[in-house]
N, C-alpha and C positions, 0 to 999 in steps of 0.2 A: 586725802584720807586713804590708809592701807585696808583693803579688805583679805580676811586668811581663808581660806578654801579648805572649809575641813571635812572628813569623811563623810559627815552628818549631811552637809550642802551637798557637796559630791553627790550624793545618795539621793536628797531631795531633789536638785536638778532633773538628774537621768530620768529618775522612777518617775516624776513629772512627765516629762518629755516624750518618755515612750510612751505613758497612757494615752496623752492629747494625739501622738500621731496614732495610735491603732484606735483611738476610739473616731477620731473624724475620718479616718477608710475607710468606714462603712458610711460615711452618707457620702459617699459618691457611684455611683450606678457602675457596676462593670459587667462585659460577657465574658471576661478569662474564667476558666474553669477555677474551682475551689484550690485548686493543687497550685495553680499560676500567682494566684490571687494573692493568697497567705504567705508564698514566697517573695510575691514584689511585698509585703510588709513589712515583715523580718529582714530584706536587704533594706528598704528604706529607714527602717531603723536602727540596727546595724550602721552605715553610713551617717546618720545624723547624730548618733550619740560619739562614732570618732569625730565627728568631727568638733563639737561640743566639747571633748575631752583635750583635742589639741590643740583650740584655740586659747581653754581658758590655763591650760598649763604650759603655754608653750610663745603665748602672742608678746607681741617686744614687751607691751606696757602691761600691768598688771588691770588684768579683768574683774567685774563684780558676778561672780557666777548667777548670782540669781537675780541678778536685771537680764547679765547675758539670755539667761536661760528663759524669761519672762517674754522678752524681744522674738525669740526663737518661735514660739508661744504664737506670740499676738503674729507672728510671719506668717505660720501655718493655717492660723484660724482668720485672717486676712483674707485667704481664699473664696473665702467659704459666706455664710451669708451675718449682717452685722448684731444678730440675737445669739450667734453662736460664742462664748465668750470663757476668756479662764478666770477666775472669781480667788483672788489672794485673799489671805487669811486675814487682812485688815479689811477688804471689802466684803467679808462676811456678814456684818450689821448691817449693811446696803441692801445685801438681799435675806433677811430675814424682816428688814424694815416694809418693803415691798409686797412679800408674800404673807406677814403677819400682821402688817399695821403698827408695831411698837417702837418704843426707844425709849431709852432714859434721858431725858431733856426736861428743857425748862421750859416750854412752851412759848417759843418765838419762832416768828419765820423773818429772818433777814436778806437784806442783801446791800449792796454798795450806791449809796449816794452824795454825790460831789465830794468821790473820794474817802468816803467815810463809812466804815460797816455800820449799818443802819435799823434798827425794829419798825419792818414793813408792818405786821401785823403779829397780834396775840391771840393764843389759843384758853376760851374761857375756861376757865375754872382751875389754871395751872398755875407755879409758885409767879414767874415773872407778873402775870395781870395781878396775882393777890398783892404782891407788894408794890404797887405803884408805879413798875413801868409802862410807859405809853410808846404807842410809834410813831417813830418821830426822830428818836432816844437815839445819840448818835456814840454806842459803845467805843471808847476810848483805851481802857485795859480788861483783860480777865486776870483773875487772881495773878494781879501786879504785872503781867507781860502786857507791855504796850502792844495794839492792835491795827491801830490806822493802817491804812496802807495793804492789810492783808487780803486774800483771798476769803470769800464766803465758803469756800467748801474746809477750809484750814480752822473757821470759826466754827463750824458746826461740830470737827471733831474734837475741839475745846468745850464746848459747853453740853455737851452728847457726854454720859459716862453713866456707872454705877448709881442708880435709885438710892435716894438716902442723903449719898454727897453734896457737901457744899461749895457753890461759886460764889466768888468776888468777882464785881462788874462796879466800873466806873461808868458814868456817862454823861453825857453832856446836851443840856437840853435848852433849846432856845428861848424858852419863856424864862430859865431860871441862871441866875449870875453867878453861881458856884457851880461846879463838878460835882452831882450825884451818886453817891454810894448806894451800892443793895448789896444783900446776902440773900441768895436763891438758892430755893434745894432742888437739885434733881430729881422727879418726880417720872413715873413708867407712863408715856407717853403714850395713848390710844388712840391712833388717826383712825378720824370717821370717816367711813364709806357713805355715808348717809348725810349731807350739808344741809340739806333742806328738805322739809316734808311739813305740809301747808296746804290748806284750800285758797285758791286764788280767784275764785270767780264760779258762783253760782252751784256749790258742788261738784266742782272742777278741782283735782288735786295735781299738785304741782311737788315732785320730788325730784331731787338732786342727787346722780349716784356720780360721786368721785373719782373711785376704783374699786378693784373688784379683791381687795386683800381679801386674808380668810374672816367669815364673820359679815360678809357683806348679805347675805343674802339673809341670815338672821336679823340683820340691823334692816333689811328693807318690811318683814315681817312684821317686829314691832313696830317700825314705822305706818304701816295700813293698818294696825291694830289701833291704832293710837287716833288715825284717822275718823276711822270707822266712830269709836266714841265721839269726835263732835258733829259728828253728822253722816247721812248718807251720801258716797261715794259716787256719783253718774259719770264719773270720767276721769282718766288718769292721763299727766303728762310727765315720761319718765325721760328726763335730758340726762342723755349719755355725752353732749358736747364736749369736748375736750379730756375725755375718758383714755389713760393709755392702756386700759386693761389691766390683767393681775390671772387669775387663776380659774383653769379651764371650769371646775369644780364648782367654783364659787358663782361663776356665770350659768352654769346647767341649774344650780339654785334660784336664782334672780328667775330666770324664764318660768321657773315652777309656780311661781305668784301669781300668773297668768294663762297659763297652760291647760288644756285638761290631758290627767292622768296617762300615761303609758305613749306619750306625744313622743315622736324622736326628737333631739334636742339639736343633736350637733353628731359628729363621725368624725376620727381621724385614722388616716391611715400613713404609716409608715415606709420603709424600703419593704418590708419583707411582706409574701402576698398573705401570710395570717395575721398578720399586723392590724389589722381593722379592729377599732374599738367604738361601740354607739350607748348611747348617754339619752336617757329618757327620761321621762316626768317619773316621777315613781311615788309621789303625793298630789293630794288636790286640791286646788289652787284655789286661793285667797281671792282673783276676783275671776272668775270665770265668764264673765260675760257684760263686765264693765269696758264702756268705749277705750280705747289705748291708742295714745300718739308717742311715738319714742323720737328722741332729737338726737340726732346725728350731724359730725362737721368732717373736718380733711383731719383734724382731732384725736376725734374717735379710732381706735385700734382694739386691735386682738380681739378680747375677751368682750366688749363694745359689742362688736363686729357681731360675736356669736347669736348673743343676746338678740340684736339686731333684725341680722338673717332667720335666725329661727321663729320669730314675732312676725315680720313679712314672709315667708315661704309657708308658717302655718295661718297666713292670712285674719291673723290675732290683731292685731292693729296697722296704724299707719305709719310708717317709716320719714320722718317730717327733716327737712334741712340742705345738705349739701351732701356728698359723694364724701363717706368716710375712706381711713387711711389705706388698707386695702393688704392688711397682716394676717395673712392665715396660717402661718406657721405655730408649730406647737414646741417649745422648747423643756427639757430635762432636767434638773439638776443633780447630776452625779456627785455621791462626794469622793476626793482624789486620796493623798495625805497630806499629812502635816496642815491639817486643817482647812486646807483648800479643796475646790470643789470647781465641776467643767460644766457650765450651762450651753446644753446645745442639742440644736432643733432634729427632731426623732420622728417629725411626721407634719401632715398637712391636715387644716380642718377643713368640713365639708357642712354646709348647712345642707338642713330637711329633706331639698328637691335635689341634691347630691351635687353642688356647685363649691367650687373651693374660689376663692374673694383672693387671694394673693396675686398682688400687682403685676410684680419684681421677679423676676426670674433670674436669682445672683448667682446661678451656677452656667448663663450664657452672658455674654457682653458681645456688642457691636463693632466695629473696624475704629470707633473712636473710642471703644474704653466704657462706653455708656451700656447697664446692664436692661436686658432686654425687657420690654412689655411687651404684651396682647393687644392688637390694633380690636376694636367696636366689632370688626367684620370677619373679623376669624374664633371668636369667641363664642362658647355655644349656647344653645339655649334650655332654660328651663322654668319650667312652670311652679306657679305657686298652689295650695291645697284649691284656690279658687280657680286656678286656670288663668293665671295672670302672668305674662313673659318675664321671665329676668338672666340676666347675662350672667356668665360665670368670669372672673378674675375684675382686678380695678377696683376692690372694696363693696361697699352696699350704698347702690343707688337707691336714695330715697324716692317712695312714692309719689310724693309731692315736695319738688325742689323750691323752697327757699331761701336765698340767699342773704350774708350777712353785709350789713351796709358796708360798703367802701369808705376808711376816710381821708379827711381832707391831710393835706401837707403842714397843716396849724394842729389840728390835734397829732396827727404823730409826732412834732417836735416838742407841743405838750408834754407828751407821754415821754419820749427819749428823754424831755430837760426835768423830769418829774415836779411839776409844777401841777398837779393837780394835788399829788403827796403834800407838797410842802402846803399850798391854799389849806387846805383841809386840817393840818396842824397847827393854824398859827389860827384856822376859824374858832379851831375847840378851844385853843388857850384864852381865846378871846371872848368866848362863850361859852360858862362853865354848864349852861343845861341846852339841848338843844330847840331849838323853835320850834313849837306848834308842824309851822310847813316854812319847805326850803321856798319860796318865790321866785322865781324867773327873775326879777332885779338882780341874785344872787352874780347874773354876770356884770353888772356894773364893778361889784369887790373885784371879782376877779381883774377887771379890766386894771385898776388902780394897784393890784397885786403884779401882775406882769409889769407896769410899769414899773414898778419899784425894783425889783429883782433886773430890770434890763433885757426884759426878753425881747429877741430877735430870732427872726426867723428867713428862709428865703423857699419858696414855692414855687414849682415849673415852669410857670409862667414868667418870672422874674430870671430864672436860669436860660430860657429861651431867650430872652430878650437880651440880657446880657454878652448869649454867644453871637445874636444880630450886630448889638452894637459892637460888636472887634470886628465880624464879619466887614460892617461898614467901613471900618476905620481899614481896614487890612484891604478891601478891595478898592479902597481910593472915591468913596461915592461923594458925593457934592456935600457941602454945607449945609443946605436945605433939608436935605436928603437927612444928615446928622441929627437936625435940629426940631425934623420930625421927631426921630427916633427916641432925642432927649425929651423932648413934650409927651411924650407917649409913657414914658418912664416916671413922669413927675402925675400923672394923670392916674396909673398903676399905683405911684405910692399913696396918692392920697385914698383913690378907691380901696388898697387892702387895711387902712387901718378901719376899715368898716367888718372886715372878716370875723371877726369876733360876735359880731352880730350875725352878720350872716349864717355861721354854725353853731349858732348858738343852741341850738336845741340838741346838736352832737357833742357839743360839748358841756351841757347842765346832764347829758346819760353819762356821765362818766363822773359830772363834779359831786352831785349831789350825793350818790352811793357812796362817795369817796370822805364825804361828810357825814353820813348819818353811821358808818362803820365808825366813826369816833367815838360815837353815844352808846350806839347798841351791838357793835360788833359783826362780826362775818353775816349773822341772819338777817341785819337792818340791814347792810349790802346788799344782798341777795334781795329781799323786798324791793329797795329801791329800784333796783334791777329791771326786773321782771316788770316794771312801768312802762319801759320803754322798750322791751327787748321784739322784736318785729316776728321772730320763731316762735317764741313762747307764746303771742297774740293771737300767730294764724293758727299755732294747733288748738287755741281754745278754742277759736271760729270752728276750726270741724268737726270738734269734739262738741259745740253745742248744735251744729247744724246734725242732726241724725240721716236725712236722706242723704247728703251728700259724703259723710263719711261713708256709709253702705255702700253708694256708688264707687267710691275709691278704690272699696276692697272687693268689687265685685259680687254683693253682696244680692243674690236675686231672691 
């Protein structure tokens, strides 16, 4: 394919090119005076737009100016740290989907199963669940182009478009002997920040924040409003678990829930030294003096984080789970032209007690390329409003560490062969309403399900053994010697076709949620969940035990 190189590209290239390098010189620190400075600019850009000019007019084969000039792009901004990024005018919907929560869709979330684009899950009350698809649903065409084989991010921009429009989808579903047709309308897609909000035990509430689009912290409002009506409120558990963040703004809201008035929130500061900007409460908070456990994982980032740190450093509740991701950086969205636009980090945040949580230091690297961290013993210290120590960089160490179970090498191959997906779809075809209660037997089916499907697996112990037995063979060991080793192996197979049993209780936390989302959807997941979840149990513990959350928080 010939690509033509005309004024217009010309134009858009260069004008590109030179904004991203003078705009990311300034986030690199220099002591050359002002006069130094801005002439190494003007030469380095000078220099890279010839040379930009004579490659793409001048190289044997015929160049694509604006991949070239994209490559050039992602060279520069490679340097620099992985949030800072150049944002093309088809990756526009990306980030307006992130920072606003919208799109025009049809309410699925897909992805690839043996091969086949697949309906993981539906979003209630959008055109796909009204007309009858389930997950399961293994999409075959969209309006007439065959799909197999493709990419989930190539399908998404296939079924993503103008509110209003109509899709054609085929599909093919296992309970039924013909290929399924729907006509689905494209419908303005509201991702909720808010998945869950529920009393789970005794006056105990249990909310789910997703992300932190804009609108999140309204959606947590009426959510405790909502509360509040069916009852009094003695404790809140807000899981920011697996949270990537969203918007500085919308997190200084979230803490307001909880907060009292005129509280510092959060601080970032920039290169330059009047650069500092501080984010306070600046209304009066919905629970003021309800118990607060927040859940945190390796997950959690950015916005997470904020929320986080300023709930621990103002000694507002208890910080419950594992060592979050550890992003403190603040990033920009400048817009460029030609529709595009340069996301890129402008400063660092700092929670309450003036500690900034950022891991990663991607502007130094090691003798191996590895970019640097803060070792435990050089990092500093700082107090919380109770006089409680906490370190600065490595994310937010929770107050009370919890960790998430480890599992077995049988549920992970579970999970990789999606065999809980498929049990759970062929339960519901087989069960048009669901039972009363899921029963612990439920792993007998499963066990006769795995049979059927042929599943196999091999677990460390079996790989250990196996590199014994060549070991033997390879170093010449006696017969005997072999014939242990084979007895040992036949003794292994008969004990693991027991494993199913054996995690069986790790594996009915995963099946049965995975079942009762068939009936009731994302929220019957979520219930089911929270049965067995070991974080969401310990923070009810300390949320109903009162002296000993005090004692947590220092509380004299």
């Amino acid at each position: 394919m010939k690509y033509f190189f005309s004024n217009e590209k010309k134009i858009l290239a260069v004008t590109i090119v030179l904004t991203i390098v003078a705009s990311c010189s300034f986030l690199v620190g220099f002591t050359l005076s002002d006069q130094e400075y801005f002439f190494k600019i003007n030469k380095s850009i000078d220099i890279f737009g010839r040379v930009y000019r004579e490659i793409t007019m001048n190289y044997v084969d015929e160049v694509d100016p604006e991949k070239f000039m994209e490559a050039g792009i992602d060279g520069l901004l490679g340097t620099l740290d992985p949030y800072t990024n150049f944002i093309s005018e088809k990756e526009a919907d990306e980030i307006e989907l992130i920072t606003v929560g919208k799109y025009g869709g049809i309410g699925v979330t897909i992805g690839v199963r043996d091969g086949y684009i697949t309906i993981l899950s539906l979003m209630e009350g959008y055109s796909a669940q009204k007309q009858g698809i389930q997950p399961g649903d293994r999409i075959l065409e969209i309006d007439g182009v065959p799909v197999t084989g493709s990419k989930p991010e190539n399908i998404r921009s296939m079924t993503r478009g103008e509110p209003g429009t109509e899709l054609h989808l085929k599909v093919e579903r296992d309970s039924e002997p013909k290929l399924l047709e729907f006509v689905v309308v494209r419908e303005e897609i509201q991702l909720k920040n808010i998945t869950y909000a529920d009393f789970v035990q005794d006056g105990i509430a249990y909310i789910r924040l997703d992300r932190f689009s804009r609108g999140a912290g309204d959606e947590l409002g009426l959510a405790i409003k909502d509360l509040k009506l069916k009852g009094p409120i003695k404790g809140v558990v807000l899981d920011l678990r697996n949270n990537p963040g969203g918007l500085l703004d919308v997190a200084v809201n979230v803490v307001e829930k909880f907060v009292t008035k005129g509280s510092l929130v959060v601080s970032t500061r920039g290169r330059g030294q009047d650069s500092e900007k501080k984010f306070f409460v600046s209304t009066d908070p919905m629970l003021p003096e309800v118990p607060l456990v927040v859940l945190v994982n390796r997950q959690s980032a950015s916005a997470s984080e904020i929320v986080a740190g300023a709930i621990q450093d103002l000694d507002r509740g208890i910080i419950l789970g594992t060592r979050s991701f550890g992003k403190g950086l603040v990033q920009t969205i400048t817009p460029l032209v030609y529709n595009t636009q340069l996301k890129i980090t402008t400063a660092k945040y700092y929670t309450p007690s003036g500690r900034c949580i950022q891991e990663i230091d991607y502007m130094h690297k090691n003798k191996d390329g590895v970019f640097a961290t803060t070792p435990d013993s050089l990092k500093k210290k700082f107090k919380t409003l109770n006089g409680r120590l906490e370190l600065e960089a490595g994310g937010i160490l929770p107050d009370t560490i919890v960790t998430e179970p480890e599992h077995s090498a049988l549920y992970n191959e579970l999970i990789r062969k999606s065999m809980f997906f498929k049990f759970a779809n062929g339960y519901a075809s087989a069960h048009k309403e669901m039972p009363s209660m899921l029963s612990d037997s439920l792993i007998n089916n499963f066990q006769q399900f795995l049979t059927s499907q042929k599943f196999i697996y091999q677990d460390e112990v079996e790989t250990k053994l196996k590199e014994l037995c060549d070991l033997s063979e390879k170093c010449k060991y006696s017969e005997s010697v072999r014939k242990e080793i084979d007895q040992l192996k036949n003794d292994l197979t008969a004990d693991k076709e027991k494993n199913l049993v054996r995690y069986k209780d790790e594996i009915l936390s995963t099946l049965k949620p995975e079942i009762v989302s068939r009936y009731r959807g994302e929220k019957g997941r979520i219930e089911e969940t929270l049965k067995s979840d070991n974080q969401v149990i310990a923070a009810i513990g300390l949320l109903l035990n009162g002296e000993e959350y005090k004692h947590r928080l220092n509380v004299r």
